[in-house]
N, C-alpha and C positions, 0 to 999 in steps of 0.2 A: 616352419613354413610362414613367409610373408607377405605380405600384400600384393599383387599383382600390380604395380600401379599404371600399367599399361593399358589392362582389361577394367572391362564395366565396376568391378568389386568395389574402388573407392567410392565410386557414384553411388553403389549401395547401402555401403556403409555410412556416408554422408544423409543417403534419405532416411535412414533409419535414425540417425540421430539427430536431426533438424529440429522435427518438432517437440522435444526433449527443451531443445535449446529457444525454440522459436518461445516454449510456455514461461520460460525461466525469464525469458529479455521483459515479455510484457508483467509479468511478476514483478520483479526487478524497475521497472516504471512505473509502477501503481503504487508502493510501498515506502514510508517515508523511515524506513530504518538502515540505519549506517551499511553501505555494501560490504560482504564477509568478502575473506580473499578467495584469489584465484582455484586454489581447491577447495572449498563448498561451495563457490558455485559453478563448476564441474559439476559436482556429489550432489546436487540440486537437479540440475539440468536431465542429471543419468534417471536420478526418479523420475523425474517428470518423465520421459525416453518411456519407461518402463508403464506407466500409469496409460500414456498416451497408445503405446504401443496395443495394449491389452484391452482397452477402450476400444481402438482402431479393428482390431482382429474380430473383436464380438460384433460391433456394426456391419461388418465385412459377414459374418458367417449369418446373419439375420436378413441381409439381404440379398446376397446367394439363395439363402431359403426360401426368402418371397419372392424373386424372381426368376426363380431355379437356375440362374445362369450364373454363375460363379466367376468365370471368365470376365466378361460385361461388368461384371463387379467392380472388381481389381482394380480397372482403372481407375478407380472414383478414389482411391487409396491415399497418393499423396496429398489430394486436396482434403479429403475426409480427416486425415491425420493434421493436417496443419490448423482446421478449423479446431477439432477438439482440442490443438493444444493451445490455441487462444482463447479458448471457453476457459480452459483449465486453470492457466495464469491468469482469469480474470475470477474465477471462483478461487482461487488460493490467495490475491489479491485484496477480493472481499473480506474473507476470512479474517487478513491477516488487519485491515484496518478496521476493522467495526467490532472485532473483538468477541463477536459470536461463537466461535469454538470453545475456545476458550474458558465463557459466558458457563458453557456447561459442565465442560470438564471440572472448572470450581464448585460448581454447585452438584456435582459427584464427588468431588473428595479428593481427586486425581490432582492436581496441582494447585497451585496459590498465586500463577504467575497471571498476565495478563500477554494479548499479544500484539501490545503496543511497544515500542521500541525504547520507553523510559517512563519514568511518574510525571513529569512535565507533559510528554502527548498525551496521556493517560486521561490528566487530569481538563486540558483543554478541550480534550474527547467528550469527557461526560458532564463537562460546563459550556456548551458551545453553544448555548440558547442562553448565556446571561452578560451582563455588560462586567468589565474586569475595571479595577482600580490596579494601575502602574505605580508602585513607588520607586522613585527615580530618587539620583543622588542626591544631595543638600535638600530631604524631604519635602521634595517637590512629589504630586502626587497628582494624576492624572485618571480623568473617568473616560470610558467611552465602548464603544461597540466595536469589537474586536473582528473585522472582517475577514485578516490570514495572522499567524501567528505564527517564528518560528519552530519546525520542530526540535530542534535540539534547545538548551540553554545558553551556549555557549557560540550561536551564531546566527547573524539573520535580525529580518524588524518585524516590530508588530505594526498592522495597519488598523489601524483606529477610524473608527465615524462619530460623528456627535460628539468629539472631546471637548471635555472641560476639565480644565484644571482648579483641586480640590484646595479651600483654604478652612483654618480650622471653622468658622462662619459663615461662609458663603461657596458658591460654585461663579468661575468665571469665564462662558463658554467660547470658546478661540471659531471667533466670527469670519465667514466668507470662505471657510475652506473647507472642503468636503472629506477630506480624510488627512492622517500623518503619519508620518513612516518614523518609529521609531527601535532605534539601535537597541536590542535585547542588552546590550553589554552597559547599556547605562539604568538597567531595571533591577532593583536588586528583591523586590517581591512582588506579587500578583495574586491579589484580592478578586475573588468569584461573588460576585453579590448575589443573595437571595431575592426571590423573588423580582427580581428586574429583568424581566424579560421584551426583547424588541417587539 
């Protein structure tokens, strides 16, 4: 037996998995890790569906109860649904940048991973309060206050403030210009300084 696509059933089935899919898109834009293909994020979207879903129905049966009208309820459904599944993909979002789950799970025993996307965010992550030394080709070496950085290693620039360029004696700071965009592909390491914080 299949779908009526005449009758209301696709509409149904459409609202029922929206905000599945609505939690996954704002996930999926808050998160700075490489997108999986087409099938996990389906397999994504269906949990969220599932999370959202079950969220949705216990709100719904808690306020039926407070207003004894169950009916009056109902309606409040697809909007109730879509809200929580925006809350959701922004509490899995959270999660997924700041590393707080995580956080605990290692310090249980459960894993060793982190839930940043590689050692490079990882590491910008928990140096993101210190000024970074760029060593650039023909050891040229640059100082300065790292305002965005890309996340991957292999694409993207760092934007810099207050640079100076490092010589083995002196510092020599590149006057009248507020910041510089420099190509990751020409950085071949990245010094986190101690105690130098903005």
């Amino acid at each position: 037996m299949g779908i009526d696509w005449a009758s209301g059933e696709i509409v149904g089935v459409l609202t029922f998995l929206l905000p599945g899919f609505v939690a996954a898109a704002v996930f999926y834009a808050l998160i700075s890790h490489p997108r999986p293909g087409t099938f996990d994020r389906i397999v994504l979207a269906l949990i969220f569906t599932v999370i959202v879903q079950t969220v949705t129905r216990y709100f719904l049966l808690v306020l039926a109860h407070a207003e004894g009208n169950a009916g009056a309820v109902e309606t409040w459904e697809p909007a109730l649904s879509i809200l929580i599944a925006v809350v959701l993909g922004l509490l899995a979002s959270y999660f997924s940048n700041t590393d707080s789950l995580h956080k605990i799970l290692r310090r249980s025993g459960i894993t060793k991973e982190t839930s940043y996307p590689s050692e490079w965010y990882s590491a910008f992550s928990r140096h993101r309060d210190s000024y970074v030394v760029l060593h650039m080709d023909g050891r040229r070496r640059l100082l300065g206050w790292p305002e965005e950085w890309p996340s991957r290693p292999e694409e993207g620039h760092f934007r810099l403030a207050e640079a100076e360029w490092l010589y083995d004696d002196r510092r020599e700071p590149i006057e009248g210009v507020a910041t510089n965009l420099i190509p990751v592909g020409e950085v071949e390491m990245v010094e986190f300084l101690n105690g130098q914080h903005r």
